[in-house]
Wavefront OBJ file of the C-alpha trace (Angstrom):
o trace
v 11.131 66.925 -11.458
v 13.105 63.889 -11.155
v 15.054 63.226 -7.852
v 17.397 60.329 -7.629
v 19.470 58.963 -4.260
v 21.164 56.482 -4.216
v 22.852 54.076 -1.495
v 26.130 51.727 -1.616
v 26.172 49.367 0.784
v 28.992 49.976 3.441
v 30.048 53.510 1.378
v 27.589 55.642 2.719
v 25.456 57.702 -0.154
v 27.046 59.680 -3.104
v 25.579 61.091 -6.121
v 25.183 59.245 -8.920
v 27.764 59.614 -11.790
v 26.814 63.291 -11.675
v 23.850 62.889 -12.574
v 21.322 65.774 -13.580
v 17.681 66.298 -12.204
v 17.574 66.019 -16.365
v 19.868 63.774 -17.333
v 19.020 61.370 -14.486
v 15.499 60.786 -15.171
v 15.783 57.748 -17.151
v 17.065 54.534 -14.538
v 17.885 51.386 -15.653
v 15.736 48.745 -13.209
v 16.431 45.173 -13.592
v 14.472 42.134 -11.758
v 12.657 44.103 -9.508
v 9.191 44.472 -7.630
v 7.817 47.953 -7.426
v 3.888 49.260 -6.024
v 2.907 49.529 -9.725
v 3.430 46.028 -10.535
v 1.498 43.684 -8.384
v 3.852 41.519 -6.781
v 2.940 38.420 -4.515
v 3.002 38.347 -0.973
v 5.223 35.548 -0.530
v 8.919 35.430 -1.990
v 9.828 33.261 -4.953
v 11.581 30.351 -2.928
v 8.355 30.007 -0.424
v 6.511 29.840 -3.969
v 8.698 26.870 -5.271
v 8.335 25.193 -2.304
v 4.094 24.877 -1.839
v 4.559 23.994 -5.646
v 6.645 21.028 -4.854
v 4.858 20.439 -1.258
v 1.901 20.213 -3.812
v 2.702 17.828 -5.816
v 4.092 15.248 -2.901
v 1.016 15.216 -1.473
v -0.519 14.586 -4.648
v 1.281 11.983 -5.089
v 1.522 10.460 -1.748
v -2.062 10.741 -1.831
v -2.278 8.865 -4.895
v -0.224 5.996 -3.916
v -2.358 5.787 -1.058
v -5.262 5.424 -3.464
v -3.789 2.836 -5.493
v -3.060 0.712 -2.241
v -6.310 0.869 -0.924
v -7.535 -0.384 -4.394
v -5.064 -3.207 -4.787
v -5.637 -4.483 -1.000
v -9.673 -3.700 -0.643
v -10.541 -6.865 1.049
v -13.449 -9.326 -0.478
v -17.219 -7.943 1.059
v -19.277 -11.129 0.536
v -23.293 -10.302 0.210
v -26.140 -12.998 0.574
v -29.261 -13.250 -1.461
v -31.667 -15.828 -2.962
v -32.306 -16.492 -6.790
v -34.266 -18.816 -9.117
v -32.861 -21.980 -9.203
v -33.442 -22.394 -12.828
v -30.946 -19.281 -13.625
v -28.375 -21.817 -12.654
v -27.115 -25.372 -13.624
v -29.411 -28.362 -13.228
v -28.663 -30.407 -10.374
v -28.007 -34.364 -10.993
v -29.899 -36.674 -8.560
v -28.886 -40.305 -7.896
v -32.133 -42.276 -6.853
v -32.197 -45.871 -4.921
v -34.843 -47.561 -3.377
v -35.412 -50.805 -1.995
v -38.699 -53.154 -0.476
v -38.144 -54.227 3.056
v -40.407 -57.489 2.784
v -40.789 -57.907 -0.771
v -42.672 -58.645 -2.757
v -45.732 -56.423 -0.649
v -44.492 -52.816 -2.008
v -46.274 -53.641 -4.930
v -44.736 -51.954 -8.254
v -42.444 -49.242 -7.892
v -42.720 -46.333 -10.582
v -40.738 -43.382 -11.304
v -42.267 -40.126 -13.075
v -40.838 -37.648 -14.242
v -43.532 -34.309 -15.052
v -40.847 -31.290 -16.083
v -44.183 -29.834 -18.001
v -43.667 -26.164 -18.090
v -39.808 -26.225 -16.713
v -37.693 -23.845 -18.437
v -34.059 -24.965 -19.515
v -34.493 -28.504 -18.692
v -32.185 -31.176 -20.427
v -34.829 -33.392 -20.027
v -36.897 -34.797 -23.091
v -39.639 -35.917 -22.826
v -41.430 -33.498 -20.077
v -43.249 -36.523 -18.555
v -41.984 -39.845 -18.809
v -43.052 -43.053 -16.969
v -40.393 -45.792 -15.589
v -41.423 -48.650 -14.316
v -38.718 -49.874 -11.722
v -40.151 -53.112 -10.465
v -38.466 -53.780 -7.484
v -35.390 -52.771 -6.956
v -32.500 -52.931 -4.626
v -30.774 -50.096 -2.844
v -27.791 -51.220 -5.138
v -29.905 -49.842 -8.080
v -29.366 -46.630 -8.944
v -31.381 -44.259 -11.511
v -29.458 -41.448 -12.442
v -31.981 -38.152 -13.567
v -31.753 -34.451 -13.648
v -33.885 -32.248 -11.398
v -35.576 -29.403 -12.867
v -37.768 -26.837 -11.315
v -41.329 -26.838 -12.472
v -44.274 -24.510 -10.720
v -45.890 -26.721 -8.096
v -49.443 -27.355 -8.707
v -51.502 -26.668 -5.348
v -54.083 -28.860 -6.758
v -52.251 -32.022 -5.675
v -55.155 -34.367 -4.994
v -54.163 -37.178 -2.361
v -57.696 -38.501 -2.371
v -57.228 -40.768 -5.059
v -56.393 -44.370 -5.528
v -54.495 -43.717 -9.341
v -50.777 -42.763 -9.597
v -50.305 -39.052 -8.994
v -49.204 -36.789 -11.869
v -47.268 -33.625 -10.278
v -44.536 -31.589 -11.153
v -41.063 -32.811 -10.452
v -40.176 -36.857 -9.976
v -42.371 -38.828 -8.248
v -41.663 -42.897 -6.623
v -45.025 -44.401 -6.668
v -45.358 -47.421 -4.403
v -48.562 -49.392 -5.712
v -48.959 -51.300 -2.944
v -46.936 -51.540 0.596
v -48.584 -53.938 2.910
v -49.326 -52.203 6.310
v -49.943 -55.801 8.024
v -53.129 -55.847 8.320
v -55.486 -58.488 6.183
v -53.180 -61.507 6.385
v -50.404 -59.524 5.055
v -47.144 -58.857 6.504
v -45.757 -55.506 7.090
v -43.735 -53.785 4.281
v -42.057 -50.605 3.995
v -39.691 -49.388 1.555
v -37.079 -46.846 1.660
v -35.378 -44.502 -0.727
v -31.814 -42.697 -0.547
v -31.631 -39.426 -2.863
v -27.861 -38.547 -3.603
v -26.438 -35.560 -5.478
v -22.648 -34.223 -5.160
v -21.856 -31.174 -5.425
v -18.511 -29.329 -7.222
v -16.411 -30.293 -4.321
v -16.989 -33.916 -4.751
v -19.112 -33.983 -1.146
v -21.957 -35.822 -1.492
v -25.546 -34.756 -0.223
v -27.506 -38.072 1.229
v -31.218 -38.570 1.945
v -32.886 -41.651 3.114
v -36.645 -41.643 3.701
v -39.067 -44.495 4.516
v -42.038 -44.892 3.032
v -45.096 -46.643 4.315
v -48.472 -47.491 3.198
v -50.909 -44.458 2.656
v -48.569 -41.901 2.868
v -47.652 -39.100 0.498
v -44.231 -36.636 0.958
v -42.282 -34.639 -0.560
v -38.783 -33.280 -0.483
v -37.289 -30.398 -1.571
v -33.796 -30.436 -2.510
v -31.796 -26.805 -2.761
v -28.753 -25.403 -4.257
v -26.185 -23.116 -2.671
v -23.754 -20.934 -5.227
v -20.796 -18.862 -4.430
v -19.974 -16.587 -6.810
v -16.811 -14.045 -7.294
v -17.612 -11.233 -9.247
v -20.193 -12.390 -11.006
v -18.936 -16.037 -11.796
v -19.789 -19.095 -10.326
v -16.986 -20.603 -8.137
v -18.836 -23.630 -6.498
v -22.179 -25.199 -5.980
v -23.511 -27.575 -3.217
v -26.687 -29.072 -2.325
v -28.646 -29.326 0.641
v -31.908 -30.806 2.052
v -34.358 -27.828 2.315
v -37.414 -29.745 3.658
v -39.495 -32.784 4.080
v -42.956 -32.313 4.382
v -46.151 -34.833 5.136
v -48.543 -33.795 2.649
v -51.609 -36.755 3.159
v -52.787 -39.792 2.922
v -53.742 -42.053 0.551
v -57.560 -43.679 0.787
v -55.437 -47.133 -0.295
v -51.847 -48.898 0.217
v -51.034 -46.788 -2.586
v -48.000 -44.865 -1.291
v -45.929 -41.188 -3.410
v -42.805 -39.840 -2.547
v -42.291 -36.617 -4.501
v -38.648 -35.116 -5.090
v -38.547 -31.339 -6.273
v -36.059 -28.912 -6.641
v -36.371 -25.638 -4.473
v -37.641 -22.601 -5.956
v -34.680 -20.203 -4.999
v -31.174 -21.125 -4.336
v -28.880 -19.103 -1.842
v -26.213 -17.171 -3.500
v -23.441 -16.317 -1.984
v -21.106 -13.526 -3.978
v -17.899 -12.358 -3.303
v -17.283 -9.020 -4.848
v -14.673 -6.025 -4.254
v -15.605 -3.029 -4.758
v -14.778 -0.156 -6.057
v -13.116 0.800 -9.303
v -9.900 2.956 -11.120
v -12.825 5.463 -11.969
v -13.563 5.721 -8.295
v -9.583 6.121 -7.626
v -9.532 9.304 -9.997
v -12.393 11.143 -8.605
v -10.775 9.916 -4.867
v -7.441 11.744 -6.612
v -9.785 14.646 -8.192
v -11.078 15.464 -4.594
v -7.842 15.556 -2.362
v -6.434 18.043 -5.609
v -8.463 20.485 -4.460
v -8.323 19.837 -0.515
v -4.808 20.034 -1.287
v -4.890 23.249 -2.810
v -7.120 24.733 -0.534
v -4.995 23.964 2.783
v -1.749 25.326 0.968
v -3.890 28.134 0.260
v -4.619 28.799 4.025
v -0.730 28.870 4.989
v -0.424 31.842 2.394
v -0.969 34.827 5.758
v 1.831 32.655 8.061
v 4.628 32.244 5.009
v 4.257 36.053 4.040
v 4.993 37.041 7.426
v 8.486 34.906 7.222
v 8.637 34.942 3.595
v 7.087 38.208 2.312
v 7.910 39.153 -1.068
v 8.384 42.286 -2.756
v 12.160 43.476 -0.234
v 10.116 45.800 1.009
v 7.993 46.945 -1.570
v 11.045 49.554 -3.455
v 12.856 49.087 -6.450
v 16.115 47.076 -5.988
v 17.924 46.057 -8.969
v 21.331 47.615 -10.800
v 21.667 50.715 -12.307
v 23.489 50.737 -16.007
v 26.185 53.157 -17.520
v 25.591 54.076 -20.923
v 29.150 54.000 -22.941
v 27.615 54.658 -26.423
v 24.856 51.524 -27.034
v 25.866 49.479 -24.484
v 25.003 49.352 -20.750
v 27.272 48.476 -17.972
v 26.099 47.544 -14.678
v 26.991 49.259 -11.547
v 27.252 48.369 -8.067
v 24.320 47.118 -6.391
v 22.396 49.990 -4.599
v 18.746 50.921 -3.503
v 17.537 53.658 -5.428
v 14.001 55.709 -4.269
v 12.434 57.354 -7.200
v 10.719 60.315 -6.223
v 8.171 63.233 -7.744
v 8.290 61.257 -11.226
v 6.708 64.664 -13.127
v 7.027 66.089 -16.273
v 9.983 69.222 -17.103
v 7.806 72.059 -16.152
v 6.348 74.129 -19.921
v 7.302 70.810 -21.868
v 4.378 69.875 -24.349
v 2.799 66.307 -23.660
v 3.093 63.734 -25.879
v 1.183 60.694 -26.912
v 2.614 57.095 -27.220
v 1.175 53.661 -27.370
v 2.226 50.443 -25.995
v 4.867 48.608 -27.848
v 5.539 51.974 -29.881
v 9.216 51.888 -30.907
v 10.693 55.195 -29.394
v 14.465 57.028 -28.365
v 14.888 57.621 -25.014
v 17.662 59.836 -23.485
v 19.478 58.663 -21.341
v 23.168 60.593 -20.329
v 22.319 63.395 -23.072
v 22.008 60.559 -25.501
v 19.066 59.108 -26.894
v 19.107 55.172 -27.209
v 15.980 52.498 -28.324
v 13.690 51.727 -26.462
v 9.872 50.283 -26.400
v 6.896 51.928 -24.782
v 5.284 49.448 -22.005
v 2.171 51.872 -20.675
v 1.514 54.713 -19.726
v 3.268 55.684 -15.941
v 1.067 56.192 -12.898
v 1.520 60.318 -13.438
v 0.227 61.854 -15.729
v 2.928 62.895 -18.401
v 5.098 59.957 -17.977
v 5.712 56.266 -19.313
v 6.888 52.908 -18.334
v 9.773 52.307 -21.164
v 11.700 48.858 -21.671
v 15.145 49.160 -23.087
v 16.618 46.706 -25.707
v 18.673 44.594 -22.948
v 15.259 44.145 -20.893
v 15.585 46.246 -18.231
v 12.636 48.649 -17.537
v 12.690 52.123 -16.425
v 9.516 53.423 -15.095
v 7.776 57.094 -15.324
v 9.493 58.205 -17.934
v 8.920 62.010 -18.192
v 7.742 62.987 -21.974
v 10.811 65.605 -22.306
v 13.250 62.487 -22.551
v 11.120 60.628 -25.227
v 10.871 61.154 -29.169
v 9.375 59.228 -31.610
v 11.983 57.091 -33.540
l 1 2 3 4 5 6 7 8 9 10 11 12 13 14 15 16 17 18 19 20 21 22 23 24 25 26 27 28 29 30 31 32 33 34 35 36 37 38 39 40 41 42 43 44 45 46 47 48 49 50 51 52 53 54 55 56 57 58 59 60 61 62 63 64 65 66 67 68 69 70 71 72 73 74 75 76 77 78 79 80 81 82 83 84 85 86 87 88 89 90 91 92 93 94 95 96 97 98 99 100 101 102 103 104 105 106 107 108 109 110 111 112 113 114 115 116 117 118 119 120 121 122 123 124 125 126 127 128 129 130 131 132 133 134 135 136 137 138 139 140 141 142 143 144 145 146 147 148 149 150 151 152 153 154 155 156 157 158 159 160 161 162 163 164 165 166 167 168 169 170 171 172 173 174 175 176 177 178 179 180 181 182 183 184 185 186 187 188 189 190 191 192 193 194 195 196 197 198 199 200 201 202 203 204 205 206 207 208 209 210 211 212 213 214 215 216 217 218 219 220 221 222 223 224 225 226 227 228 229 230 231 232 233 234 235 236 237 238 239 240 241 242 243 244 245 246 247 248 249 250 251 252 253 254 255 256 257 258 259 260 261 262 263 264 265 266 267 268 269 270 271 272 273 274 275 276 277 278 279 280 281 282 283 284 285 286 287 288 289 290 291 292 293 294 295 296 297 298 299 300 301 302 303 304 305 306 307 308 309 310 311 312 313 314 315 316 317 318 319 320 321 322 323 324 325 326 327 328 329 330 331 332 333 334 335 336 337 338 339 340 341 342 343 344 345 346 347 348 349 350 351 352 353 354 355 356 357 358 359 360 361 362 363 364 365 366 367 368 369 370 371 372 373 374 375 376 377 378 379 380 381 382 383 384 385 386 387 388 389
């Protein structure tokens, strides 16, 4: 049996249009949150809200991102590569006999046997300079070749080894009725900003050196910005059993590299954006217990909506009023009937039966939830007031 009551707000409670246990079993409930239908625990408005908390810090978050990827500052790293991954250097070689004529003859080799990506053709060439002065100037690349450990000094014959080598035939070392001679050589090469890298070494009778000339590259992001030169080392590497005197020029093995690189990239940016989605989510998530205690949805977990006048097929809407449904049941010796969802049916409704669509089945047995044509719903619908269309 079907009990209705109903309350006006400020009028105190009345019946309901007359209503019969019967004829009152059918009420129209519009926009409302009931026990059967789970409802959430926080009210529409505190919903809209986290949505659109949400999405500013989503995009705040994002913008953040994007700044932190337009401003990343330049990390500069250090490390050492073959010299022959990178240009060939140009040398600028002068030399000059202090008391000539007792250098003797002054010859520059070039051995770039077994270089790889040298401009220079042949690999070993010969070039007799005489005797120049430090005016003169022989222009040559410098290529980096494998050193060959088996450099023998102990000989009186010119010396074939890898890279460019002066060869002084003869400097006087004033002894035998011969003055004293030395000669001296100046090794230039400029680098991109137009500085120029000088070394001047004098040579004397018997000896045998070498220097090494390196490179130093700075790179950004993989290209090569600038290059300079520097003087790695001189070395004394023997003596010569005659006047005969070497001076070997090489090219370091490994240049310093110097690259300037920012990292990170837009993929990096996403994920960044991918991550603080879900931290996002999952603090919002966590405020859910405090904004149902101020917020809580469901007014109180009854129906609250309108109830409807039938005046032949159409419904008017009443005041707004609280109605309790109570003891939903079936009319006591009325046969049970069997509908399924979304079967068309006639409900009655005010002794009249009007069209209506079959939602489920109610929570007692006997009973149905039934939406009407407007939208409304009406729920536990007794079996008495439904028929088959």
């Amino acid at each position: 049996m079907l009990e209705v009551a109903q309350s006006f707000e400020g009028r105190g409670a009345k019946n309901l249009m007359g209503f019969s246990p019967i004829k009152s079993s059918v009420v129209d409930e519009r926009n409302k949150m009931t026990d059967e239908i789970p409802s959430p625990h926080i009210s529409k408005c505190a919903h809209r809200a986290l949505i659109c908390v949400y999405f500013v810090l989503c995009a705040a978050y994002l913008t953040f991102s994007i700044y932190n990827y337009v401003t990343r500052p330049w990390v500069e790293t250090f490390t050492q590569e073959a010299s022959e991954r990178f240009p060939v250097p140009e040398i600028r070689i002068r030399t000059q006999c202090f008391n000539d004529p007792f250098c003797g003859e002054i010859t520059l080799t070039k051995n770039y046997t077994g270089a790889s990506g040298c401009p220079q053709n042949p690999s070993f060439q010969n070039i007799v300079l005489g005797s120049p002065k430090l005016t003169d100037s022989h222009t040559t690349h410098l290529c980096f070749v494998p050193e060959n450990n088996e450099m023998n000094t102990n000989t009186g014959d010119l010396l074939v080894t890898p890279g460019i080598v002066l060869d002084f035939s003869n400097i006087s070392s004033g002894k035998q009725a011969t003055p004293l001679a030395y000669s001296s050589v100046v090794v230039e090469a400029t680098s991109s900003d137009g500085s120029i890298m000088r070394k001047v070494v004098n040579m004397e009778s018997w000896q045998v050196k070498t220097f090494y000339i390196a490179m130093s590259i700075i790179k950004e992001e993989g290209e090569i910005k600038s290059y300079s030169y520097y003087a790695q080392n001189l070395q004394y590497d023997g003596k010569r059993p005659t006047n005969r005197a070497t001076y070997v020029i090489r090219l370091a093995q490994f240049a310093n590299v110097y690259e300037k690189t920012r990292p990170g990239s837009w993929i990096d940016v996403l994920a960044q954006l991918g991550g603080a989605v879900t931290v996002v989510a999952a603090l919002l998530l966590l405020t859910e217990p405090c904004l149902s205690k101020f917020f809580p949805g469901g007014e109180s977990r009854h129906l609250r909506g309108r109830m409807t006048e039938s005046r032949g097929k159409n419904f008017v809407p009443l005041e707004s009023t609280d109605v309790h449904l109570q003891d939903f049941g079936p009319a006591p010796g009325v046969p049970l009937q069997n509908y399924k969802d979304n079967e068309q049916v006639s409900v009655r409704f005010q002794g009249s039966f009007h069209p209506a669509t079959v939602i489920s089945p109610g929570e007692e047995v006997g009973t149905y939830n039934v939406r009407w044509e407007d939208g409304s719903v009406s729920m536990r619908v007794p079996t008495s007031e439904i028929k088959k269309q």
